[in-house]
N, CA, C and O of each residue as an XYZ file, in Angstrom:
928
protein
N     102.221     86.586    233.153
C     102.689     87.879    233.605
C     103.357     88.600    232.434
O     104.090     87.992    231.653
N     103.101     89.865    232.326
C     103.838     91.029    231.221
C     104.285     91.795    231.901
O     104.275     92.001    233.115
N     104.927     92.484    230.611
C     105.192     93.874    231.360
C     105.193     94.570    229.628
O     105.634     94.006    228.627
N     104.424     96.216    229.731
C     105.099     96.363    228.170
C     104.914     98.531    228.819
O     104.517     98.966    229.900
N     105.390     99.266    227.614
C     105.389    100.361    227.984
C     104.568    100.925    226.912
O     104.379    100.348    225.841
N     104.131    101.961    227.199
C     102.648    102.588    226.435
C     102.690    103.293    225.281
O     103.303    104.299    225.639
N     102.528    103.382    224.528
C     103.175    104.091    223.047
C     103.343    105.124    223.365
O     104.272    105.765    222.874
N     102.436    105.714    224.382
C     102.939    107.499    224.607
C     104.203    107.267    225.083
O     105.108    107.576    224.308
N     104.536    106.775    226.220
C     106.107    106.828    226.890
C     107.044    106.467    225.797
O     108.031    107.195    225.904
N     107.167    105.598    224.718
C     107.909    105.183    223.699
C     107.797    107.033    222.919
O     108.799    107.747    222.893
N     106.931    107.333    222.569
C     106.927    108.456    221.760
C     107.561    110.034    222.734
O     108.302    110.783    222.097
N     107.234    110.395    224.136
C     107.687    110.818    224.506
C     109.664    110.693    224.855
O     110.593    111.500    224.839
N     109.546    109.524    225.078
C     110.995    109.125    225.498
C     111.600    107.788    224.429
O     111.896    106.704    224.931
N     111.703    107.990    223.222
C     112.341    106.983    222.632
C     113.866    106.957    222.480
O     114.473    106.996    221.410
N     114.468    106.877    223.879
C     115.950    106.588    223.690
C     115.870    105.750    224.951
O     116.959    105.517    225.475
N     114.542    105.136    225.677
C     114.511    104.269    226.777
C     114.644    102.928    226.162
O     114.130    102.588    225.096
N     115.485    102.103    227.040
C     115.928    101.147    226.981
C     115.595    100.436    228.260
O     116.293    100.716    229.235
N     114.581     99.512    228.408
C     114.205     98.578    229.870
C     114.591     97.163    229.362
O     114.633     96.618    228.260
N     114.861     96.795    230.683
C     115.323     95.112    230.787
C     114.587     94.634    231.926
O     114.195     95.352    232.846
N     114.412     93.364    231.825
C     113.261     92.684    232.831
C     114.304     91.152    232.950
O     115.016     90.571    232.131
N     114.047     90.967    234.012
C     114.461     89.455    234.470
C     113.092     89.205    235.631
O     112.691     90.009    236.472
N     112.539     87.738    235.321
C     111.662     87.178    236.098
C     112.663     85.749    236.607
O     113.567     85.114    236.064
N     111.958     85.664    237.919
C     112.586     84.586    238.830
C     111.862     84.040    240.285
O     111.192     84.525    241.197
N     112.229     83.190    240.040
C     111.367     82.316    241.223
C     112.380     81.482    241.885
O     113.475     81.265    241.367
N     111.836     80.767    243.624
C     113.037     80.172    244.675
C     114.018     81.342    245.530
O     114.990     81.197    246.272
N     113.215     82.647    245.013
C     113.995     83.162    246.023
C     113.416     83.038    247.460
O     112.365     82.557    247.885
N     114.578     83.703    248.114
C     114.238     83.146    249.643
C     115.090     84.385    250.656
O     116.047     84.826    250.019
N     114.989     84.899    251.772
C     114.998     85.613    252.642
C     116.291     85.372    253.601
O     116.573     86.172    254.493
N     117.142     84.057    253.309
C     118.147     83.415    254.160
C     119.549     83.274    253.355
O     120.554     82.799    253.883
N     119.511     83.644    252.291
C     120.807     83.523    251.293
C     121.671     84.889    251.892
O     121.331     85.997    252.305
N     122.731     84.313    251.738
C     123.945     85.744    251.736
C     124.911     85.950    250.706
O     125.647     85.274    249.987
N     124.676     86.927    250.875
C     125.168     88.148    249.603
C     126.066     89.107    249.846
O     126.381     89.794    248.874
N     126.667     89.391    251.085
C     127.373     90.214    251.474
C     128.215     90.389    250.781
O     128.191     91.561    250.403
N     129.302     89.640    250.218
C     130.313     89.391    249.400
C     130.149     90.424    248.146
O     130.870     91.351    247.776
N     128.692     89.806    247.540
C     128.550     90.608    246.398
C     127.809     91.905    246.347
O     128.063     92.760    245.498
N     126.921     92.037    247.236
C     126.892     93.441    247.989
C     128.035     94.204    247.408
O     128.272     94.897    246.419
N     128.801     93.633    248.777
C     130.099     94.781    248.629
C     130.825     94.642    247.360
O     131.726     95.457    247.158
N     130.596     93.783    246.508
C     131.955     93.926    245.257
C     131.002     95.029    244.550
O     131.599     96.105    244.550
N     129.510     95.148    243.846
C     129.051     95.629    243.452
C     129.242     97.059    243.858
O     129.769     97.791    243.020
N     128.828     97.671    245.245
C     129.156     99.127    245.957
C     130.594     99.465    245.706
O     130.758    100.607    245.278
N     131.649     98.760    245.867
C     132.904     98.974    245.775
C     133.269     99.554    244.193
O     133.990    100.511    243.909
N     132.583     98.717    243.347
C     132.464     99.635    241.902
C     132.017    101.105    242.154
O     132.780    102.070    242.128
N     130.718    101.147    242.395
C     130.141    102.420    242.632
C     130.698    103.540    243.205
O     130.548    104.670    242.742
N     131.542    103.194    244.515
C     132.435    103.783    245.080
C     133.698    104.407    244.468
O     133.994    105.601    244.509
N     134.431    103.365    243.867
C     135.232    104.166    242.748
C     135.032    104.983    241.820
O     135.854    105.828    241.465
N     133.860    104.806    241.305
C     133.246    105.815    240.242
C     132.864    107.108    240.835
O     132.907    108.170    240.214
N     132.346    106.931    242.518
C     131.941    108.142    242.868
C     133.737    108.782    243.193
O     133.698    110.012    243.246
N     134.281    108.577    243.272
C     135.632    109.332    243.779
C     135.885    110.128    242.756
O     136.550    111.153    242.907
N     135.310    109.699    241.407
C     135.759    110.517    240.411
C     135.331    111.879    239.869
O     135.826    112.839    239.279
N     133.807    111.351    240.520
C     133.095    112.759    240.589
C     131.523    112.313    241.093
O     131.193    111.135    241.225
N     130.799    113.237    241.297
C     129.424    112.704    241.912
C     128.702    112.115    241.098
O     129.223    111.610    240.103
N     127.370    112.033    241.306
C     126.602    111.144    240.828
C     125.970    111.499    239.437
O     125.904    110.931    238.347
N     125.441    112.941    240.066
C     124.885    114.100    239.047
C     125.425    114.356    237.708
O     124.831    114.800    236.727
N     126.674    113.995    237.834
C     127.956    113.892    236.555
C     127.931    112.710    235.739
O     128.608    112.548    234.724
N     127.040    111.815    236.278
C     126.848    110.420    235.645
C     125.820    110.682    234.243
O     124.724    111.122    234.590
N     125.952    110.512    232.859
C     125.812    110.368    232.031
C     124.256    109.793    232.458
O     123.138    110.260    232.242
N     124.579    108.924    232.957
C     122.873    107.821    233.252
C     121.968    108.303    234.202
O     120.813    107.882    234.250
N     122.545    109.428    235.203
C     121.917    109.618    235.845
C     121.286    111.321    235.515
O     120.237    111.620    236.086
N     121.916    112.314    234.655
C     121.719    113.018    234.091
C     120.800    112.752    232.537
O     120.523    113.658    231.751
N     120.458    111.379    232.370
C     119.452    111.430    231.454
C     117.843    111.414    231.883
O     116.806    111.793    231.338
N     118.266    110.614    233.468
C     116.809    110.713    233.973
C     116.299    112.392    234.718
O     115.167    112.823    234.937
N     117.602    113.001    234.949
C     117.361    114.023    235.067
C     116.561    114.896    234.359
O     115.780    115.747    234.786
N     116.921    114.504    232.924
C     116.791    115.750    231.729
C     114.669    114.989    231.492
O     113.708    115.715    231.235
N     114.625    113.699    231.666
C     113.552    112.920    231.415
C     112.600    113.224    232.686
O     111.459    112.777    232.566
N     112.829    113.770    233.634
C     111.929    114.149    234.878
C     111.812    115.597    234.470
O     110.736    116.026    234.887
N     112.610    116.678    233.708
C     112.376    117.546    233.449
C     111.059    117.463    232.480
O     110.026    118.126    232.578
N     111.341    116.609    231.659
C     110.073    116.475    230.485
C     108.734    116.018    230.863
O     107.690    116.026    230.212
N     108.963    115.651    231.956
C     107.663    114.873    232.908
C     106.908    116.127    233.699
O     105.795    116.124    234.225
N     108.101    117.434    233.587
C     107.333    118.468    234.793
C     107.270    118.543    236.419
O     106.568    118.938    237.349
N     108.801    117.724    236.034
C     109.436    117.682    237.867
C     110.514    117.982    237.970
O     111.363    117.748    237.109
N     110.650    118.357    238.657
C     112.427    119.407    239.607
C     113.329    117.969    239.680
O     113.353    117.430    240.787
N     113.769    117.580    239.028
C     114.452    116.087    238.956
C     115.331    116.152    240.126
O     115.854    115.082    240.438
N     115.685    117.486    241.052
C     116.445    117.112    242.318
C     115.624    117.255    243.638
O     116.042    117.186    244.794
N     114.618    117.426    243.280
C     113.461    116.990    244.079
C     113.336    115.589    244.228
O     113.702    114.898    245.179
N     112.726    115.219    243.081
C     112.159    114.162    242.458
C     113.404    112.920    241.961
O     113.348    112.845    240.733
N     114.175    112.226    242.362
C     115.092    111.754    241.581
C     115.012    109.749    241.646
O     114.673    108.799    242.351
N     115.503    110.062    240.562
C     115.452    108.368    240.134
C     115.840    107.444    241.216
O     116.653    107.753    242.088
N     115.295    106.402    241.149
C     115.843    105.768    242.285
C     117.683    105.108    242.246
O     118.236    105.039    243.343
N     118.359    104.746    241.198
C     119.487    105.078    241.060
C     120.225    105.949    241.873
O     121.013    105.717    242.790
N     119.762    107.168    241.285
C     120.337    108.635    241.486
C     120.193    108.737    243.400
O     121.077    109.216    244.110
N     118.772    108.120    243.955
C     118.846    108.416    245.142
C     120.033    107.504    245.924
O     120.856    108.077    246.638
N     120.061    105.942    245.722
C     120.935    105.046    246.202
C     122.443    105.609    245.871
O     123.343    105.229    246.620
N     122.670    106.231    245.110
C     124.358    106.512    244.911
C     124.327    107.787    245.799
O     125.206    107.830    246.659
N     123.415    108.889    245.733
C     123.266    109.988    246.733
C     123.720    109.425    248.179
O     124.434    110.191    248.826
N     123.437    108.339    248.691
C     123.048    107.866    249.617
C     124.552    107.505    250.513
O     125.068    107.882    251.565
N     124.943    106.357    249.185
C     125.819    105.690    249.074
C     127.052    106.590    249.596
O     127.680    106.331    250.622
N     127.333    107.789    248.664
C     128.431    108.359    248.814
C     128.725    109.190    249.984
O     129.836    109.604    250.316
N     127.235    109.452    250.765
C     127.216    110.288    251.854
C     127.440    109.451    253.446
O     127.957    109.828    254.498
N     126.932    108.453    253.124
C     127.175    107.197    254.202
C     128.222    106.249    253.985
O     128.877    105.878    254.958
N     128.468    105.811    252.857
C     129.481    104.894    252.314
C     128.872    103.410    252.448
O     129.563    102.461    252.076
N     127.630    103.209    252.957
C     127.445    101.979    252.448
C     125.678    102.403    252.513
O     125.093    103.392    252.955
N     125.113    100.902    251.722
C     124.001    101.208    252.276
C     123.485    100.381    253.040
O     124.088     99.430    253.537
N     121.538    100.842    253.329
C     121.113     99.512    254.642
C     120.804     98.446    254.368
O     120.575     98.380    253.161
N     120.656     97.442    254.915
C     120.612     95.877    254.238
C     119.020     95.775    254.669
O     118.690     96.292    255.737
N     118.199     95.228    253.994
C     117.054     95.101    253.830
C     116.644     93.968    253.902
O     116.472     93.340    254.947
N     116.412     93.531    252.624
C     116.565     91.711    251.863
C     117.724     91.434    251.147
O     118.379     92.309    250.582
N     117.999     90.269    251.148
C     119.425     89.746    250.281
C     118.890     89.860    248.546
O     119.720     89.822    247.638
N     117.424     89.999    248.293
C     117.405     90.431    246.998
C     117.360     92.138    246.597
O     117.786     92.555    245.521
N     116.754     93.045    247.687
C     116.741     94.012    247.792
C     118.405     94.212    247.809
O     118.910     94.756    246.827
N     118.940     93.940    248.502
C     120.550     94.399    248.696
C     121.076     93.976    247.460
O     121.464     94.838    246.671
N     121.141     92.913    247.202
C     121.598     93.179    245.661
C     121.629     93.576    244.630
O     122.614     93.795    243.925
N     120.235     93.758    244.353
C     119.710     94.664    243.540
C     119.732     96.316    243.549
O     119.627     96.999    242.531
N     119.876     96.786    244.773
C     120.529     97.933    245.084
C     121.701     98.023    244.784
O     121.947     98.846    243.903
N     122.496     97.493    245.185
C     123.941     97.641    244.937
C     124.381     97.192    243.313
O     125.218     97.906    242.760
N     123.994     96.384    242.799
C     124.283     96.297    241.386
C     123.764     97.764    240.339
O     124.440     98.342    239.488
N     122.054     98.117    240.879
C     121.991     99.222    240.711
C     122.499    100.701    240.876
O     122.075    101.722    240.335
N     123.566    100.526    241.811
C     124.592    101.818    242.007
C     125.768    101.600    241.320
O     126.480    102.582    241.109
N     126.268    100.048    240.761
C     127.274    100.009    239.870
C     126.873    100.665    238.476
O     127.398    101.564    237.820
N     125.836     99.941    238.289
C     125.415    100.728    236.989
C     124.704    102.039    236.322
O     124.339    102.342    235.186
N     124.692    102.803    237.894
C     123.642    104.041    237.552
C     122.454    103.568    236.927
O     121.901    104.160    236.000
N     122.137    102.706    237.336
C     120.593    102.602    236.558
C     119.074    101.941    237.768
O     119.126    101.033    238.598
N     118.242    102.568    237.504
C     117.108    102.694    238.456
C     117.008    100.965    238.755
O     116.233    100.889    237.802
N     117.071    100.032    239.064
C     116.646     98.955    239.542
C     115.286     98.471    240.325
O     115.438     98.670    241.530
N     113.983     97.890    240.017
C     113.351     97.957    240.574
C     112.786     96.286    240.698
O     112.420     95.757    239.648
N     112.731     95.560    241.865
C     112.081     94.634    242.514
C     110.703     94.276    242.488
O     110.167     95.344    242.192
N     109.579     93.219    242.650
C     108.201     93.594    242.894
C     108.103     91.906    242.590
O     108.545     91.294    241.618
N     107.271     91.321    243.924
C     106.642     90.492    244.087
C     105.288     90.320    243.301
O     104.308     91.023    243.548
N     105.300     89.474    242.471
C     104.605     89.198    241.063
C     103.161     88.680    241.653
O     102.110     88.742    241.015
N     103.317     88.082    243.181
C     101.999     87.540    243.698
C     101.089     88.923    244.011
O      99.873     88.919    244.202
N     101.691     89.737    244.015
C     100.439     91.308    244.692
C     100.812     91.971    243.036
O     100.862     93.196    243.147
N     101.089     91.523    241.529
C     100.335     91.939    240.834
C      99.389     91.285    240.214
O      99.277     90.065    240.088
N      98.728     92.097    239.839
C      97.353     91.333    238.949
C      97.347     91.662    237.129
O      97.238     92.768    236.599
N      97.487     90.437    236.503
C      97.961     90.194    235.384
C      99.473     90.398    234.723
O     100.221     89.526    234.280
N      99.658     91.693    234.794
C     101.040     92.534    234.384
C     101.257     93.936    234.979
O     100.668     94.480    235.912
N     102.287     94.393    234.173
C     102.767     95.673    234.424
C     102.139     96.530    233.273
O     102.227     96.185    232.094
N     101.640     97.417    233.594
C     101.258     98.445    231.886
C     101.977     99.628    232.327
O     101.364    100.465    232.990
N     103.696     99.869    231.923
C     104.345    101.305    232.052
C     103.229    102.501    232.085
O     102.349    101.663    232.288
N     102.674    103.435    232.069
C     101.688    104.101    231.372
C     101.953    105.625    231.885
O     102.804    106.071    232.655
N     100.895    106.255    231.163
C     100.178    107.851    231.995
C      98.916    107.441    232.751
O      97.911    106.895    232.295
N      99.274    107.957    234.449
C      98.124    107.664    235.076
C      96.780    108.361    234.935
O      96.788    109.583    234.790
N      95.785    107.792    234.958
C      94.662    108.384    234.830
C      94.149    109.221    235.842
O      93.513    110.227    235.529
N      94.331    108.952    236.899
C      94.693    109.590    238.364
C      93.745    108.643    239.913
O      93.815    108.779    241.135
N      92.928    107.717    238.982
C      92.167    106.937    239.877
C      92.857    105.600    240.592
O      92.104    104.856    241.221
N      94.322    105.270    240.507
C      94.907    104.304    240.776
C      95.405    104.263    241.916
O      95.551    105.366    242.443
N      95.751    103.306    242.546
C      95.562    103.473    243.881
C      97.379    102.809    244.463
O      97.858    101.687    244.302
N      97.855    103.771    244.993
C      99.371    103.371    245.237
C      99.245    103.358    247.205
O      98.448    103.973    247.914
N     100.477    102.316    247.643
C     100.186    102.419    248.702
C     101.876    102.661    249.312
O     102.763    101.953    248.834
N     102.090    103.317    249.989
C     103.278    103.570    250.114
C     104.150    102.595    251.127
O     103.480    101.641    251.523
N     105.535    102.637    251.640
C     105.496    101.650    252.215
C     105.610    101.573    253.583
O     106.101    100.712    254.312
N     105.007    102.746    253.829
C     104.439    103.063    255.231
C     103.077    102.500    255.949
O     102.637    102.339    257.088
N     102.555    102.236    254.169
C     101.078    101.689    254.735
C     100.367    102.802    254.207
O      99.233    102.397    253.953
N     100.483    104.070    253.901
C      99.171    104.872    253.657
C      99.261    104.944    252.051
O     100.200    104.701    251.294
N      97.644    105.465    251.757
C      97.330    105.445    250.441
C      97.111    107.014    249.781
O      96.598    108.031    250.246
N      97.708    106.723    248.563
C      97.929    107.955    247.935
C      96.919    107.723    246.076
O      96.583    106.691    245.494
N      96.806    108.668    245.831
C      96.454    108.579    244.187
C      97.237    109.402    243.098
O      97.058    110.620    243.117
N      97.988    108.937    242.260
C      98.884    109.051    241.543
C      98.238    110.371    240.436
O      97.110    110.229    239.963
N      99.056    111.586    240.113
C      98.268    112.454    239.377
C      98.116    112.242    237.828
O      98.955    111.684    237.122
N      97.277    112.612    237.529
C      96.552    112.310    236.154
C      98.179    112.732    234.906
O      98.765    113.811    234.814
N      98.401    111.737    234.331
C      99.742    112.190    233.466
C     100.639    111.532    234.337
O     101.515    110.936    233.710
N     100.712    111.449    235.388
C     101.794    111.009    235.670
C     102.265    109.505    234.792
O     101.558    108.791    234.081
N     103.996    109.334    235.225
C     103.827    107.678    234.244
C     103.925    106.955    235.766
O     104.372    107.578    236.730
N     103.357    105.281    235.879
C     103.062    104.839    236.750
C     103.224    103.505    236.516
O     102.970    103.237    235.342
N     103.594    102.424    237.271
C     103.467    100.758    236.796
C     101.956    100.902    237.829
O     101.598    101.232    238.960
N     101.489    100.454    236.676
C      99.918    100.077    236.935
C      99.012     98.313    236.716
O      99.455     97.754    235.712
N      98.584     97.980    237.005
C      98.150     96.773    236.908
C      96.759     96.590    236.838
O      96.108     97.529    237.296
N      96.072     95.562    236.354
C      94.599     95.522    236.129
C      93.879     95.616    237.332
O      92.729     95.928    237.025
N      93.997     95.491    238.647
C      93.430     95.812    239.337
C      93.882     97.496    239.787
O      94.236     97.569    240.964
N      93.900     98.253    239.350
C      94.474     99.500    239.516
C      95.082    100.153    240.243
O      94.893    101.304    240.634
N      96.271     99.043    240.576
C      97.260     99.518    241.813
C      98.587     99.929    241.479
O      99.363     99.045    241.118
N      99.130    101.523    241.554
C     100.229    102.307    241.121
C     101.325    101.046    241.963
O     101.359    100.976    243.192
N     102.068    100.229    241.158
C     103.532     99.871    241.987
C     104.571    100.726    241.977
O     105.539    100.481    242.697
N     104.550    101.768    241.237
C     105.511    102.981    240.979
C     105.005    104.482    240.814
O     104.247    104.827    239.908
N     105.493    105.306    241.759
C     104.975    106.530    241.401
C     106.100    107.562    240.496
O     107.307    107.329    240.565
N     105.782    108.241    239.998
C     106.675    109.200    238.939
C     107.946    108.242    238.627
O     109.122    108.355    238.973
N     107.160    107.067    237.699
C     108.220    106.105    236.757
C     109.329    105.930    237.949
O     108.867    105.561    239.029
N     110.704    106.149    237.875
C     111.849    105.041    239.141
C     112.024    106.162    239.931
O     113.140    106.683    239.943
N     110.874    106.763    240.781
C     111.449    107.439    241.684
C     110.723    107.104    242.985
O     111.170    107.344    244.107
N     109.368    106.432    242.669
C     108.881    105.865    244.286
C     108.008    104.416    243.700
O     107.042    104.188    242.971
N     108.989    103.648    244.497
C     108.283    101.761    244.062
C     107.012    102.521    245.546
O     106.930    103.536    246.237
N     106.009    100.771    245.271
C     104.947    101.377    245.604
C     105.131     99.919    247.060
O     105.849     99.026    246.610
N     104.719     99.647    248.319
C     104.337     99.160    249.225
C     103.767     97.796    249.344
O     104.002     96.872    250.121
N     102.919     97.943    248.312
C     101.788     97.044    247.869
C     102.327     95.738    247.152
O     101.643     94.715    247.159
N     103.650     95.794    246.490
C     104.477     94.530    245.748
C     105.304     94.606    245.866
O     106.011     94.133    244.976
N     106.097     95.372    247.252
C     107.737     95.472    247.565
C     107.962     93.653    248.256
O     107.061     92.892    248.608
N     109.236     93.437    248.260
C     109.723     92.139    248.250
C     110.349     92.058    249.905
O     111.164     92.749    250.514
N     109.484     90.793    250.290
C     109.497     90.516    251.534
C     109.649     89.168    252.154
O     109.182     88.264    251.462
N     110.122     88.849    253.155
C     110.513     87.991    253.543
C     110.149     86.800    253.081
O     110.911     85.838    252.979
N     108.481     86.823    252.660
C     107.581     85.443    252.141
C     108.071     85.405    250.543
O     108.048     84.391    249.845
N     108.496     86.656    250.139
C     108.127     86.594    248.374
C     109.314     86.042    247.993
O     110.475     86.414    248.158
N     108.546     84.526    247.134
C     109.305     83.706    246.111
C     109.801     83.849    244.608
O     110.785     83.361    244.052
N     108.605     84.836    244.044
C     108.620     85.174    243.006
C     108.756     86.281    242.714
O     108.387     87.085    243.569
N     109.391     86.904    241.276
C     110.018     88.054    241.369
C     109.749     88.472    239.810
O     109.769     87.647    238.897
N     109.471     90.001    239.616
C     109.803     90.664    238.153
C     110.714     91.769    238.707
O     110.426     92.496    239.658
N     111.915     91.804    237.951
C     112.900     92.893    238.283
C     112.736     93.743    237.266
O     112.249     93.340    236.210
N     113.093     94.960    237.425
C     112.483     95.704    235.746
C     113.616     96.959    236.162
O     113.578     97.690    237.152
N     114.475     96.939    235.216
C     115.595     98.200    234.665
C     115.398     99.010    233.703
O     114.698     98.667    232.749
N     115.984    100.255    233.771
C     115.259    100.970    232.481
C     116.232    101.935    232.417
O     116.370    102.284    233.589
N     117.279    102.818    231.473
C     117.796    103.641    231.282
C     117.688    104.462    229.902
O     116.971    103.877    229.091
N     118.166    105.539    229.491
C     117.904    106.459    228.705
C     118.914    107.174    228.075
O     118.740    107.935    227.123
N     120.663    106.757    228.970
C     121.696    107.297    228.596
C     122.017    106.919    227.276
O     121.464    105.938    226.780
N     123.135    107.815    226.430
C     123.336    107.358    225.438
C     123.787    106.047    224.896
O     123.481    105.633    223.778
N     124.635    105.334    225.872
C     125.049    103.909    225.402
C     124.305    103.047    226.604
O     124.762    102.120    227.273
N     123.041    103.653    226.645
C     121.718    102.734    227.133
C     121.524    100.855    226.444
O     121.451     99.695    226.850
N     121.521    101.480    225.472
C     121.262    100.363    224.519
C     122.648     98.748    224.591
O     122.447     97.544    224.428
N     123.586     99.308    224.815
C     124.431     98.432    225.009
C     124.588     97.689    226.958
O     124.854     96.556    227.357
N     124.304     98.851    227.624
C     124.491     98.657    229.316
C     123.439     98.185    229.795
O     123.545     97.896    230.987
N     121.945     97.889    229.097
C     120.986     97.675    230.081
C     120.743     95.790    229.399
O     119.756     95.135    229.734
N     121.662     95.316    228.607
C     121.429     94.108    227.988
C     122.349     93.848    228.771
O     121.759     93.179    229.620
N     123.763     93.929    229.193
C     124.652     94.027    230.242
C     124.340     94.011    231.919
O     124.757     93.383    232.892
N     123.633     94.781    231.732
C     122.912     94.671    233.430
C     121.801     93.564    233.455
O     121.720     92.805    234.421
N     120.879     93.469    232.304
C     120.231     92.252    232.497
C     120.960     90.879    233.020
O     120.599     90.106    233.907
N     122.214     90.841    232.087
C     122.613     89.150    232.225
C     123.340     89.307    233.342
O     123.490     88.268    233.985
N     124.073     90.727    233.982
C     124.849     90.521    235.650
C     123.878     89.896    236.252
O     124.035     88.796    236.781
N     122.576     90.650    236.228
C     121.436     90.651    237.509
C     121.087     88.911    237.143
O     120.941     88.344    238.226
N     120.939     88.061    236.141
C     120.358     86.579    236.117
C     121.223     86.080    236.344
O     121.003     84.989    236.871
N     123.038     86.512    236.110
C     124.262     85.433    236.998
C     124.042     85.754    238.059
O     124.148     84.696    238.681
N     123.762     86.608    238.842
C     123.909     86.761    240.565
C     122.234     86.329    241.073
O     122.112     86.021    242.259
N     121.260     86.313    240.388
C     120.354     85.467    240.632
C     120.146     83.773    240.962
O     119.561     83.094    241.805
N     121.136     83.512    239.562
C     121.335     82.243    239.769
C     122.492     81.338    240.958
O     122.467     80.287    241.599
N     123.639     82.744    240.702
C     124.664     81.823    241.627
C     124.039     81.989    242.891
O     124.673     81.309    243.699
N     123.094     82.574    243.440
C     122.188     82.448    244.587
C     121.415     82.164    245.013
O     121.377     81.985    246.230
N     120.231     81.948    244.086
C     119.409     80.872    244.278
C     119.151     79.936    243.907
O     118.428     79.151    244.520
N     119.756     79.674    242.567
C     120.089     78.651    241.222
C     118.697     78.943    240.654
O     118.128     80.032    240.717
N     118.288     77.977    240.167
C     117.555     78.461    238.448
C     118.285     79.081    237.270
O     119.477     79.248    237.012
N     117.014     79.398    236.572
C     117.487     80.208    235.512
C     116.558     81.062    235.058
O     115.700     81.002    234.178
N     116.880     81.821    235.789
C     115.901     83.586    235.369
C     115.126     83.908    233.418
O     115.673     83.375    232.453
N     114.387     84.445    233.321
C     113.671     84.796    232.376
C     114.401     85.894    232.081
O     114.471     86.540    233.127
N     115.080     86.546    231.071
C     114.897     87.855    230.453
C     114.437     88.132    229.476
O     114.272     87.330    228.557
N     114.088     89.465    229.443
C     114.009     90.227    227.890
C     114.296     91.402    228.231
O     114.260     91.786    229.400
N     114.691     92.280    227.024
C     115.403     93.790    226.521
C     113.905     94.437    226.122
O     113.228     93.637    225.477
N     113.390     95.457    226.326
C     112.325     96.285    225.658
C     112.894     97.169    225.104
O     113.956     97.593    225.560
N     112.341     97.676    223.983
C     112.736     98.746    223.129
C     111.287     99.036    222.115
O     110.440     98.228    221.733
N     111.425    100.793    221.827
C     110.456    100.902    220.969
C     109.615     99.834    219.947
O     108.449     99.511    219.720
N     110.851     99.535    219.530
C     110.357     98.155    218.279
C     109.887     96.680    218.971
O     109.340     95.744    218.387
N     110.218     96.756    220.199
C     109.641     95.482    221.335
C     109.285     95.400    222.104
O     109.728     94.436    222.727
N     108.289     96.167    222.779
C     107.804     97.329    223.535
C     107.014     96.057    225.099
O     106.621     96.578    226.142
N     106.964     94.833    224.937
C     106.541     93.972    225.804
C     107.313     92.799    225.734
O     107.946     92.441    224.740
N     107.232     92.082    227.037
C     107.449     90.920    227.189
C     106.861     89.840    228.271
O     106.805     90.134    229.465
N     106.481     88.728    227.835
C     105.680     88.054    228.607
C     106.292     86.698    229.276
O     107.233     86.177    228.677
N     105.790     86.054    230.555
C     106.672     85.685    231.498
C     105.589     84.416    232.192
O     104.530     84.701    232.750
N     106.053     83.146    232.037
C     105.146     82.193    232.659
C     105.927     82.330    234.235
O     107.055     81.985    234.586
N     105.050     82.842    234.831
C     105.690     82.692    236.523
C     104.658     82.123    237.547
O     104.977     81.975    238.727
């Protein structure tokens, strides 16, 4: 299993910074509540201080959906939507105990967090510009085709797991009750990107481990390291 990002996205956006953790033994019966809430409870304080939109991290994906040719408050990162969410409800909905965590660590850190059962991909992840023939399925069940340019996690069998980069995971490899195996994939753009998303990697493999035990896979991507590969 890989994952790497496409020289155009490196050349369009070279101040992105992605982190990946792979993991296996997860399971559908662990609780997390605890850390749920310590994680949101960060988030929460930060939102008292001011909204979300004011977030450094979340105003870079802003300015980066602008460059893409989308109304970024239309269109917004998935980050940006969970703290939206967060601050208007005060908590969020519990899903999966990996989904919930991963949400909520992702609202501590303003940064897009994304999940995906490694058994519904085929080979890897290729970040990319869609060609427009790929086939995303939402997680309603219906099928959509991703527009030509768009950026997309795409896979050799040509199935969009992401539509417009962290603003819609795709149906087809969302994480479910059966799924054991896991690629988590983070990605930010803010200015002290480079220091917070090596930081969010190793939170997300301690709260992996103190929950399911193992020991998670990471790697950092960056222009100069643009892939990383993953025996899972």
């Amino acid at each position: 299993m890989y994952i790497q990002h496409s020289a155009d996205i490196w050349s369009a956006h070279p101040e992105l910074v992605a982190g990946v953790v792979a993991a296996t033994g997860i399971t559908a019966d662990a609780e997390v509540g605890a850390r749920v809430e310590e994680f949101s409870a960060a988030a929460r304080a930060r939102l008292a201080a001011g909204p979300e939109g004011e977030f450094p991290e979340i105003q870079a994906w802003r300015r980066a959906f602008s460059r893409m040719g989308l109304k970024p408050t239309q269109y917004r990162c998935a980050a940006e939507a969970l703290l939206r969410r967060l601050r208007k409800e005060g908590a969020l909905p519990r899903i999966h105990p990996l989904i919930d965590l991963c949400n909520a660590i992702s609202t501590a850190y303003a940064v897009p967090v994304a999940a995906l059962d490694v058994t519904r991909i085929s080979k890897g992840l290729d970040v990319r510009l869609a060609h427009g023939d790929e086939v995303y399925h939402t997680l309603s069940g219906q099928v959509e085709h991703p527009g030509p340019g768009e950026v997309i996690f795409a896979d050799a069998a040509g199935h969009a797991h992401a539509r417009r980069w962290t603003n819609r995971q795709s149906g087809h490899s969302a994480v479910r009750d059966g799924t054991a195996t896991v690629l988590i994939v983070m990605e930010a753009m803010h200015p002290s990107a480079a220091g917070d998303v090596p930081r969010l990697v190793s939170t997300l493999a301690a709260e992996l481990t103190a929950v399911w035990g193992g020991t998670p896979a990471t790697a950092v991507l960056s222009r100069s390291a643009p892939r990383a590969e993953f025996a899972v």
